[in-house]
SERO-4910 file (N, C-alpha, C, O; in steps of 0.05 Angstrom, whole numbers):
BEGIN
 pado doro    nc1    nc2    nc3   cac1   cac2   cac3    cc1    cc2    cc3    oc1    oc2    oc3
  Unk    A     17    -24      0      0      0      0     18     25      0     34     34     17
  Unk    A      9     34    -27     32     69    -24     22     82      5      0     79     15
  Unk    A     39     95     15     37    119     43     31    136     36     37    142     13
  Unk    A     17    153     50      6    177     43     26    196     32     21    211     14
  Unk    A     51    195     46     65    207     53     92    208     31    113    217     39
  Unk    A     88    200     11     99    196    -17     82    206    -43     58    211    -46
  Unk    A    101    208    -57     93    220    -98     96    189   -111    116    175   -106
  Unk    A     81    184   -123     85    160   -144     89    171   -178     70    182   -189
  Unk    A    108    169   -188    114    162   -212    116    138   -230    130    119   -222
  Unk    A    104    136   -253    114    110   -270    141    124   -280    143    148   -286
  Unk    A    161    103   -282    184    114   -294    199     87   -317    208     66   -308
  Unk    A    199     93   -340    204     69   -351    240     84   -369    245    106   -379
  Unk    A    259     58   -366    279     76   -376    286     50   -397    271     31   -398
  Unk    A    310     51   -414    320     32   -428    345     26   -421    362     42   -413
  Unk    A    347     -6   -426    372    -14   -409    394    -17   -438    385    -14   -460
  Unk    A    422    -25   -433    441    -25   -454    433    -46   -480    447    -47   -501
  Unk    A    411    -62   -478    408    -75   -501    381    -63   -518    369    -72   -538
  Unk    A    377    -40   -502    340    -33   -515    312    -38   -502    289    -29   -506
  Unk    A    326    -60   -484    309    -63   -464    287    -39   -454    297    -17   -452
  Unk    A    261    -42   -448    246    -21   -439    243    -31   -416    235    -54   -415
  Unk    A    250    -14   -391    245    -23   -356    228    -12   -350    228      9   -362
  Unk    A    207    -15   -334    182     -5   -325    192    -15   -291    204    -33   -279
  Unk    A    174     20   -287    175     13   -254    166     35   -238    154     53   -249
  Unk    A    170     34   -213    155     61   -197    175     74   -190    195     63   -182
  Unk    A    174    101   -190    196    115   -171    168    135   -148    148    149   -153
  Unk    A    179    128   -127    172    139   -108    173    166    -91    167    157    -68
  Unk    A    176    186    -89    182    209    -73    173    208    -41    154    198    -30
  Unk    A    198    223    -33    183    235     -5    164    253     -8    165    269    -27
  Unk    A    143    254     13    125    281      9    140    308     17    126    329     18
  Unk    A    169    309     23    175    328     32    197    339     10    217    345     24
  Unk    A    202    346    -17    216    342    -34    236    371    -37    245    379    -58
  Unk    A    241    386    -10    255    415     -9    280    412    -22    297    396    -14
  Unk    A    282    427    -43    307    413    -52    317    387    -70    301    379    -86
  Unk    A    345    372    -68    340    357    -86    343    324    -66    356    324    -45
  Unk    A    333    307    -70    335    287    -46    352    266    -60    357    264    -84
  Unk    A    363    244    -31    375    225    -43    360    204    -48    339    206    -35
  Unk    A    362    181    -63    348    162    -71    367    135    -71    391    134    -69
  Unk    A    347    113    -72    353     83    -73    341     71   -102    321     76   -115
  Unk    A    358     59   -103    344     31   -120    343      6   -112    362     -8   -107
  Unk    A    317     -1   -109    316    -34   -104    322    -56   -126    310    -56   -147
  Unk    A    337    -71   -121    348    -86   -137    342   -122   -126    350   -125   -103
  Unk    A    331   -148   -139    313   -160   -125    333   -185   -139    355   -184   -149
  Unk    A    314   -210   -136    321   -225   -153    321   -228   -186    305   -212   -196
  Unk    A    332   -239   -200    334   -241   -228    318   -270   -244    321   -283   -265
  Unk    A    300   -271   -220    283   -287   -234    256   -273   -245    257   -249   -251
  Unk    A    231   -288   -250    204   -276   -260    195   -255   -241    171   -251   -245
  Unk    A    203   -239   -222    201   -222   -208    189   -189   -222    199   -178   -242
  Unk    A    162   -178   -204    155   -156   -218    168   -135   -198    188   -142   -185
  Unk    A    158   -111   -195    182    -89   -179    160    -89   -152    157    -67   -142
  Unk    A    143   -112   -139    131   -113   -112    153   -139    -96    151   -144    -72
  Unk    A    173   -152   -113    190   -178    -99    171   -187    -86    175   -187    -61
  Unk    A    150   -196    -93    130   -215    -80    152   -237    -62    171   -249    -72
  Unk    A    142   -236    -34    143   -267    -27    118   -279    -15    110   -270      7
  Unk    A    107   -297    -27     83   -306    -12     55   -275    -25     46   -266    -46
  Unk    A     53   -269      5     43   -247    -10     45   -222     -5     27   -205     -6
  Unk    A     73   -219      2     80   -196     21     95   -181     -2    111   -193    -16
  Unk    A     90   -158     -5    100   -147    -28    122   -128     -8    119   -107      5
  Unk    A    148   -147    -14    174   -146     -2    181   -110     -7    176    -93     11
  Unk    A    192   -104    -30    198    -77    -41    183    -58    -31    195    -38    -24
  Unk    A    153    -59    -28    134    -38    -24    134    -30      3    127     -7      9
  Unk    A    142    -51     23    149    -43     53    181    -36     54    190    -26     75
  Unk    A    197    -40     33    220    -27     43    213      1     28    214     21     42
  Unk    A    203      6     -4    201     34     -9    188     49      8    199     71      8
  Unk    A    168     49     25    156     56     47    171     72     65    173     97     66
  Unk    A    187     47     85    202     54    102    228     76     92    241     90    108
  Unk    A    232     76     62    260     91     57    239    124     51    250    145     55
  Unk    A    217    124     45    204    141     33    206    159     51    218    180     48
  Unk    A    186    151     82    188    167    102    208    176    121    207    191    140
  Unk    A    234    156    106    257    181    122    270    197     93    294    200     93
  Unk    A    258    206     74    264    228     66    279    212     42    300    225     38
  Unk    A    280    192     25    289    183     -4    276    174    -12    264    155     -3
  Unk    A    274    189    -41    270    178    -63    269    153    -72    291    153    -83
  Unk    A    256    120    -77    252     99    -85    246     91   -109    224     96   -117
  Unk    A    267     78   -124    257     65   -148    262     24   -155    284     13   -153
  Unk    A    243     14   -160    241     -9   -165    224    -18   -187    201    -10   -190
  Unk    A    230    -26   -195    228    -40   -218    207    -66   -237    230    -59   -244
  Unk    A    198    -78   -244    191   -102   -262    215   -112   -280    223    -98   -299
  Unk    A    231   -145   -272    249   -153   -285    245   -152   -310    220   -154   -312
  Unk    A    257   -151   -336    262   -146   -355    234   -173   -363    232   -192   -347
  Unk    A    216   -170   -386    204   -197   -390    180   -187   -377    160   -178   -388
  Unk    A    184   -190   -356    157   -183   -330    143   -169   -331    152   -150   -345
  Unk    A    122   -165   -322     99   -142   -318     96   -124   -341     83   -132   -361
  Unk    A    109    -96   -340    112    -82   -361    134    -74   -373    137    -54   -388
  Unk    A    154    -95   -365    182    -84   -372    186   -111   -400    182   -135   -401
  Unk    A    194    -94   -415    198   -113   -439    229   -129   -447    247   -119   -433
  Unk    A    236   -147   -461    267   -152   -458    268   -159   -494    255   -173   -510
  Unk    A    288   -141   -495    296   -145   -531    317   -167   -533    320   -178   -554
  Unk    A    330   -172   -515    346   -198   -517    327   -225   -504    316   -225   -482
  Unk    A    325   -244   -519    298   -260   -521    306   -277   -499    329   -284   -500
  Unk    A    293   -284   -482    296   -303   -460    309   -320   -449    316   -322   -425
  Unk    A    314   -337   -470    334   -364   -472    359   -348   -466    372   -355   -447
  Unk    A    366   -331   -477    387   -310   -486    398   -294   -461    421   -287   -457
  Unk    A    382   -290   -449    389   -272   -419    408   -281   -405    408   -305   -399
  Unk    A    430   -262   -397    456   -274   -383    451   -251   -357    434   -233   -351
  Unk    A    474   -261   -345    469   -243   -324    475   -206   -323    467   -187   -311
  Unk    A    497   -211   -345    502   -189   -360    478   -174   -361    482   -151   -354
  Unk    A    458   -178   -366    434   -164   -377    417   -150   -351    400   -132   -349
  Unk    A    428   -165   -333    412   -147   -302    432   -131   -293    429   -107   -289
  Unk    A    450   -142   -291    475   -117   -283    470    -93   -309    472    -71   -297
  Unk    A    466    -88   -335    455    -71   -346    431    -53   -338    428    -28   -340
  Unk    A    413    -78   -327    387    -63   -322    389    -47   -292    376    -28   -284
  Unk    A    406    -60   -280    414    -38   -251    428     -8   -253    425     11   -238
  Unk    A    445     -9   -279    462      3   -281    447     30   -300    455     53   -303
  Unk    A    422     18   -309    417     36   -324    394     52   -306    388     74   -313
  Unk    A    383     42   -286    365     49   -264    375     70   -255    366     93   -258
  Unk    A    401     62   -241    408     84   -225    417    113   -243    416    134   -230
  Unk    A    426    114   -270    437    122   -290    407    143   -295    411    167   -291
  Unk    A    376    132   -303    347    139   -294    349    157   -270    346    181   -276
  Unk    A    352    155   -249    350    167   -222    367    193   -224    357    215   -219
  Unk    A    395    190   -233    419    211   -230    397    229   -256    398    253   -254
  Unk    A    386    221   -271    384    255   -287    350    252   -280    331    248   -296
  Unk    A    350    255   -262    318    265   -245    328    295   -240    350    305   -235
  Unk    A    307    304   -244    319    339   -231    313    339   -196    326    353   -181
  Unk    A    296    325   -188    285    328   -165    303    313   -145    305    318   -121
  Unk    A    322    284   -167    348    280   -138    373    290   -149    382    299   -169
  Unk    A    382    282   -121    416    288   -114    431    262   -126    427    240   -117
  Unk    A    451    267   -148    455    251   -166    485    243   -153    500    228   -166
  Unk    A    492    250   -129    511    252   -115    504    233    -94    519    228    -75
  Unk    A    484    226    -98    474    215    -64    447    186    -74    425    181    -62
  Unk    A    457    173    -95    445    146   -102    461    128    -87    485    132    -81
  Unk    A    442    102    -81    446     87    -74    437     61    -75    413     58    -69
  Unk    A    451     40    -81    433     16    -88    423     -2    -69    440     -4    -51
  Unk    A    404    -17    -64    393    -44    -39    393    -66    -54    373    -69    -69
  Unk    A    407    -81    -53    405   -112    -64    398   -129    -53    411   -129    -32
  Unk    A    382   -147    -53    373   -167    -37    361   -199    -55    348   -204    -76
  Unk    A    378   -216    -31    385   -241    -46    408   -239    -68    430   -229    -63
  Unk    A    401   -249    -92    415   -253   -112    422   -221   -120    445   -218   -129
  Unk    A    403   -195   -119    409   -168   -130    434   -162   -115    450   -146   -123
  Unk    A    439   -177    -88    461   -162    -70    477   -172    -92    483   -149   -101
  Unk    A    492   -190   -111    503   -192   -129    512   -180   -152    533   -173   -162
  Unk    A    490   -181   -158    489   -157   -181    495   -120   -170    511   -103   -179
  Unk    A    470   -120   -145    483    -87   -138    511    -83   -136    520    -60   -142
  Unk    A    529   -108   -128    563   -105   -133    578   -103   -159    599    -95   -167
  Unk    A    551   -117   -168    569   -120   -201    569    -97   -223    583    -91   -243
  Unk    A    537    -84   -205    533    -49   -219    550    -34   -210    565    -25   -227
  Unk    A    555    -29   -188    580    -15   -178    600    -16   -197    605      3   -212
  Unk    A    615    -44   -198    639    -48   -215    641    -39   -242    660    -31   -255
  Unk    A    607    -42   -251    609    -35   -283    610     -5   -286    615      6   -307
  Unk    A    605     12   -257    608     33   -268    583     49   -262    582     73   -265
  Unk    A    564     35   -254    538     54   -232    546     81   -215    555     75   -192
  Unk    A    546    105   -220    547    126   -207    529    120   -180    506    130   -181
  Unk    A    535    108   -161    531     98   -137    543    111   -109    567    111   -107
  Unk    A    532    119    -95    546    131    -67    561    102    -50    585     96    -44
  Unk    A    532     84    -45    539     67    -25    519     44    -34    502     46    -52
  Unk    A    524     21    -18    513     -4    -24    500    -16      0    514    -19     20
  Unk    A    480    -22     -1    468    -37     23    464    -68      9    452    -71    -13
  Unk    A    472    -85     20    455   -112     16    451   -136     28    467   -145     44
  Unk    A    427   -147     21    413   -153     48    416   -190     39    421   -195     16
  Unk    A    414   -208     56    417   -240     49    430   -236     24    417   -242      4
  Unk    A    452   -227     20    467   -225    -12    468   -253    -20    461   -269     -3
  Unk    A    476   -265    -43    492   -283    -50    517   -282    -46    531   -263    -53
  Unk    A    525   -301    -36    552   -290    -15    577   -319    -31    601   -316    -30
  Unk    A    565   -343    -42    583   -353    -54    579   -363    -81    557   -362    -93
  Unk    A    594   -370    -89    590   -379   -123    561   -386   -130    549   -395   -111
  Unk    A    549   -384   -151    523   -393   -155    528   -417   -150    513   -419   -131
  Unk    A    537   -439   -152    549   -465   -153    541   -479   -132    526   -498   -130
  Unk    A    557   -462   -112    563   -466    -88    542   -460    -60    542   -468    -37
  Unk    A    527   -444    -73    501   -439    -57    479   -461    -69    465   -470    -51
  Unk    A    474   -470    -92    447   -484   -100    468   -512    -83    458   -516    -61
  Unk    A    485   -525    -85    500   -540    -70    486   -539    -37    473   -557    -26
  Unk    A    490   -524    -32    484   -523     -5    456   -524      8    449   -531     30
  Unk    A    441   -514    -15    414   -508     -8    396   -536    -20    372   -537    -17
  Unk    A    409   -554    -30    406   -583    -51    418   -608    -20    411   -632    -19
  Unk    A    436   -595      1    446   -620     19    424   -636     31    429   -661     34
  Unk    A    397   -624     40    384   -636     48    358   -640     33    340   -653     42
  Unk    A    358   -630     11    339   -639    -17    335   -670    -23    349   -690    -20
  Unk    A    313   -665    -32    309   -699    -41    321   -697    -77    324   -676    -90
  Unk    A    327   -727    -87    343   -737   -108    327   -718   -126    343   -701   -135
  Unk    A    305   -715   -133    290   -709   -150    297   -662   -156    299   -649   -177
  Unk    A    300   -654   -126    306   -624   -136    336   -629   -140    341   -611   -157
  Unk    A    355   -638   -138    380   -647   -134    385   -644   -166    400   -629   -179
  Unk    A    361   -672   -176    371   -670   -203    365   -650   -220    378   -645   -240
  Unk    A    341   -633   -212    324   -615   -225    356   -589   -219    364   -573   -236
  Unk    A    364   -591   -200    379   -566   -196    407   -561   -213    419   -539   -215
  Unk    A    414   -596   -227    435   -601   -228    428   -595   -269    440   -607   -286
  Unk    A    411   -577   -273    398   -587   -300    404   -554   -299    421   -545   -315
  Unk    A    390   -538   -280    389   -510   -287    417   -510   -286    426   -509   -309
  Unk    A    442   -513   -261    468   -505   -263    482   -507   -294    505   -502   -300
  Unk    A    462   -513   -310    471   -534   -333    467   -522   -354    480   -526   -375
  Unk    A    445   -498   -351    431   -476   -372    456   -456   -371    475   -454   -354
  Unk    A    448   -435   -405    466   -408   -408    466   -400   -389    489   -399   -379
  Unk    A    440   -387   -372    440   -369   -356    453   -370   -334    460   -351   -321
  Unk    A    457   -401   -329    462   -401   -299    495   -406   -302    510   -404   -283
  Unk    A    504   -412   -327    529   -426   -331    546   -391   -334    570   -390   -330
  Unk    A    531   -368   -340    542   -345   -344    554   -327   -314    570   -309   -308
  Unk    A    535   -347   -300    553   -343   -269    586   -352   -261    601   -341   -244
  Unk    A    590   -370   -275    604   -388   -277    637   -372   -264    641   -348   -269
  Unk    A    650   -381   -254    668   -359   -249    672   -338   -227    693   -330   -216
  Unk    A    645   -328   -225    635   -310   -210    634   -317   -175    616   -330   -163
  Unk    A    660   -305   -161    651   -305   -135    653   -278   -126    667   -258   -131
  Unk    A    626   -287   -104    621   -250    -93    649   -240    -77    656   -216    -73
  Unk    A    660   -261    -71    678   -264    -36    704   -243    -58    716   -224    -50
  Unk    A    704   -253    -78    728   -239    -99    716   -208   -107    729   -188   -100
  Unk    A    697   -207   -119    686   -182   -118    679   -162   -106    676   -140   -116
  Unk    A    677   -169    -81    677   -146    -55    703   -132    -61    707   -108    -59
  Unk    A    727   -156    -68    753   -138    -53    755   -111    -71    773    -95    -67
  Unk    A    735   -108    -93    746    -85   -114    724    -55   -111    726    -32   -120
  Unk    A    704    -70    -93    674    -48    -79    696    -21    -75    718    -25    -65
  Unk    A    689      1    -82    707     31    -70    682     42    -58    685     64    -49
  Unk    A    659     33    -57    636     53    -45    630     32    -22    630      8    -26
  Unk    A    622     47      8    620     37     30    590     17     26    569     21     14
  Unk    A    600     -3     41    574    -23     35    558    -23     72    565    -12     94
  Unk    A    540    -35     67    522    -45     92    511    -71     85    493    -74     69
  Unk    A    524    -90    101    514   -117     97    495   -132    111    509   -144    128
  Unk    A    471   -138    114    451   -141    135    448   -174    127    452   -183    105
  Unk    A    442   -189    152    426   -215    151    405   -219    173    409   -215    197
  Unk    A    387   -226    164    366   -229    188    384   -261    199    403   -272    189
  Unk    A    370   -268    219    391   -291    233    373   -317    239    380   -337    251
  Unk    A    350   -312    228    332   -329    225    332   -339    190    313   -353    183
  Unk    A    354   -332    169    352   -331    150    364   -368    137    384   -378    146
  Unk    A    353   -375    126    355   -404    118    366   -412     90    369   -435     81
  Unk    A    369   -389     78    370   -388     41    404   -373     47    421   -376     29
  Unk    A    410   -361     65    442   -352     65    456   -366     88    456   -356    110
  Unk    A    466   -385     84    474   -389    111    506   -366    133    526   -354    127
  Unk    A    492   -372    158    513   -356    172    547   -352    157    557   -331    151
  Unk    A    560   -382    154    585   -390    152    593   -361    116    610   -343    112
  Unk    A    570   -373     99    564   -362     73    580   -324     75    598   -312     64
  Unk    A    558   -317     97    552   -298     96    578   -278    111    584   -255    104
  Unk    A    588   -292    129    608   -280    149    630   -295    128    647   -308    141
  Unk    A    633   -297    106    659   -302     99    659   -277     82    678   -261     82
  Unk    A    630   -274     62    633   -245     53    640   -223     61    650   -203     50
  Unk    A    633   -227     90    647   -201    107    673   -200    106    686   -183     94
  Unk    A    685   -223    124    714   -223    124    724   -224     99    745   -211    102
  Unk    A    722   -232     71    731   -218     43    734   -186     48    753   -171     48
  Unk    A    708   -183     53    711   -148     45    729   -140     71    752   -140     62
  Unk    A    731   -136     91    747   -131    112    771   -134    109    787   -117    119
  Unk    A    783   -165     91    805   -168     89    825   -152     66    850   -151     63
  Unk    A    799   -139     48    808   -121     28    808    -84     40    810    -64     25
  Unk    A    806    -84     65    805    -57     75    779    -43     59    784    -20     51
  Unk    A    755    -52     54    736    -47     40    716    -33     67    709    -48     86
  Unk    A    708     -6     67    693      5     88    663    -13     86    646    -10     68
  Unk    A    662    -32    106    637    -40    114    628    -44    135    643    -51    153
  Unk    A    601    -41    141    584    -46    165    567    -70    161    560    -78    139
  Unk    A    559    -87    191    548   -110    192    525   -109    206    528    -99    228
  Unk    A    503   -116    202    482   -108    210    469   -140    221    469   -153    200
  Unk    A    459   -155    238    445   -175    236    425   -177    257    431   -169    279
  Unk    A    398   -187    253    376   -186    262    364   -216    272    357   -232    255
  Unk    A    363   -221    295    348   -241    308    314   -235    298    301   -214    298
  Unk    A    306   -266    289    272   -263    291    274   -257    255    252   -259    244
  Unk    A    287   -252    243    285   -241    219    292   -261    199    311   -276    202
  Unk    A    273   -261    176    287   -278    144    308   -270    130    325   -252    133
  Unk    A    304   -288    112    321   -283     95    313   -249     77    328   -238     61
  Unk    A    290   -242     86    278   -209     68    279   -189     98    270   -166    100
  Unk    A    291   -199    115    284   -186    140    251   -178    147    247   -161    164
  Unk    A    230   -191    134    208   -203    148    212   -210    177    235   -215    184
  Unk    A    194   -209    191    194   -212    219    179   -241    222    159   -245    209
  Unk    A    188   -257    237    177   -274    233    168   -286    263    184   -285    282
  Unk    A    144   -296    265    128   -304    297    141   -330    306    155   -346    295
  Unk    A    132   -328    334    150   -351    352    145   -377    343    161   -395    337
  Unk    A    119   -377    343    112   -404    316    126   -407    292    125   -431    286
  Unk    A    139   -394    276    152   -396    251    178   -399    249    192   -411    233
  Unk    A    186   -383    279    216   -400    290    220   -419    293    237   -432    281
  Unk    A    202   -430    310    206   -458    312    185   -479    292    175   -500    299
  Unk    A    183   -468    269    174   -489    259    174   -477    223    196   -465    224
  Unk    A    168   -475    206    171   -470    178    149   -431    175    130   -422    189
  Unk    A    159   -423    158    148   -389    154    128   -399    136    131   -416    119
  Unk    A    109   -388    143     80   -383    126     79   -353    112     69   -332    118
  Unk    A     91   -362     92     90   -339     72     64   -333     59     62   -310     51
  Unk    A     36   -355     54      6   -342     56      7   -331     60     -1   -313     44
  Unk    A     19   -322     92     10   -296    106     22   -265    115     43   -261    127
  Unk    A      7   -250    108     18   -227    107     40   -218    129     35   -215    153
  Unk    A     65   -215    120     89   -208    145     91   -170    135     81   -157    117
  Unk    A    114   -164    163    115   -139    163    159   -138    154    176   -155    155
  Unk    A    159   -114    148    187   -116    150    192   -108    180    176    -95    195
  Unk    A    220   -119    187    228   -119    228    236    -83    218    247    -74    198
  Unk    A    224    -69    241    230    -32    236    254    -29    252    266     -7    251
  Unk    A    263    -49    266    299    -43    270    316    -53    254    339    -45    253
  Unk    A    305    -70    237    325    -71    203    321    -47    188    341    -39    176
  Unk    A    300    -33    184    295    -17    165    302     -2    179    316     15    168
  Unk    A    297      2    209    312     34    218    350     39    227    361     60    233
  Unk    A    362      8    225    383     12    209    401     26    189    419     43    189
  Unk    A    382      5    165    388     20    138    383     43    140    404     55    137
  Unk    A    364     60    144    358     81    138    383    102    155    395    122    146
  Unk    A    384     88    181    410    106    194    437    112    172    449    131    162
  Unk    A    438     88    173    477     80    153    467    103    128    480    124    125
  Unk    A    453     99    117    445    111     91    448    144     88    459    158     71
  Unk    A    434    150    113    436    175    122    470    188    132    479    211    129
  Unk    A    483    166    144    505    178    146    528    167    134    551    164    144
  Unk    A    518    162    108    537    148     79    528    171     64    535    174     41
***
């Protein structure tokens, strides 16, 4: 649900292949001046710019929360999806093509007259914490990086892990996608290596209830970037998912009911919103 307390824009831009991106950009209601802004950056699967999980429209409670402390929000429909179109045909999609479509987002935001083109910033979460590194690298006019359950080791190496206690049947199903262009274009790719080249201060969050990143995963990304003198902060949240969803004492101890409507935890979001503010 938009807040009162926000401007809604459709904002559709084109990414480096022609791509047409469709998506919302959001305002504060308080727009004195020129403000800083975010981009949400999600997974790179069939995802529209709400990162549905279940049926919690993930993005729309973080644009929210960033709205009312005073930034600008933009998120998106993945290329394919909703209203965003993709001129490179499906089969065809590498990962290249989202790191474009980030890069061209934020690229959208900097010639807004209404923000501070000095003061973008990207949110990646899950697999985007990936890519938001990889926009950086390509060259995203970016202040700072927040990201949240990143992918923290090789694509490889995470469906591996998340396949240990899988039955034969996703094992083999998983061992088919590792096997596709798209996923084979990861190939190579570790985040733990890519941090060490980040020059913009990051914020790395995990909720600690999170099951899709594991701890070991996640604290090695840290110690990469740390070990590269890379300015970062560590953020982690008890009670929280892998989306920093809040999750009930029932769901701790037993599996998350994503049916049901969750909230984002407002000491993750009032976190981010701090670091952000003083990045």
């Amino acid at each position: 649900m938009l807040s009162a307390l926000t401007l809604l824009l459709a904002l559709t831009f084109t990414s480096a292949d022609g791509s047409s991106i469709a998506g919302t950009l959001t305002y504060p209601q308080s727009t004195a001046g020129k403000v800083p802004a975010v981009v949400l950056v999600g997974s790179n699967g069939p995802s529209d710019r709400t990162e549905l999980v279940g049926i919690t429209p993930v993005f729309d409670l973080y644009a929210d929360a960033l709205n009312k402390a005073g930034f600008a929000v933009l998120r998106y429909d993945n290329r394919g999806v909703g209203q965003s179109t993709t001129k490179t045909q499906a089969e065809r999609v590498r990962r290249q093509n989202f790191i474009d479509d980030a890069v061209a987002a934020v690229r959208a935001l900097a010639s807004d007259p209404a923000i501070d083109p000095s003061r973008i910033s990207i949110l990646g979460l899950s697999e985007g914490g990936e890519t938001a590194v990889a926009a950086a690298l390509a060259g995203a006019p970016v202040r700072s990086l927040v990201l949240v359950g990143a992918l923290s080791v090789p694509y490889a190496q995470a469906m591996a892990e998340q396949d240990a206690a899988a039955s034969e049947l996703v094992k083999q199903r998983d061992a088919l996608l590792l096997a596709m262009p798209y996923f084979q274009s990861y190939a190579g790719v570790d985040p733990r290596k890519e941090i060490a080249f980040v020059r913009q201060p990051l914020l790395l969050v995990r909720g600690l209830s999170d099951t899709q990143t594991p701890p070991a995963d996640f604290d090695g990304l840290v110690q990469a970037g740390q070990n590269a003198r890379r300015d970062i902060t560590v953020e982690r949240f008890p009670g929280d998912d892998h989306f920093l969803l809040q999750l009930s004492q029932e769901e701790l101890h037993g599996t998350p009911q994503y049916q049901q409507r969750h909230e984002l935890d407002p000491a993750a979001a009032g976190a981010i919103v701090t670091w952000l503010l003083s990045h």
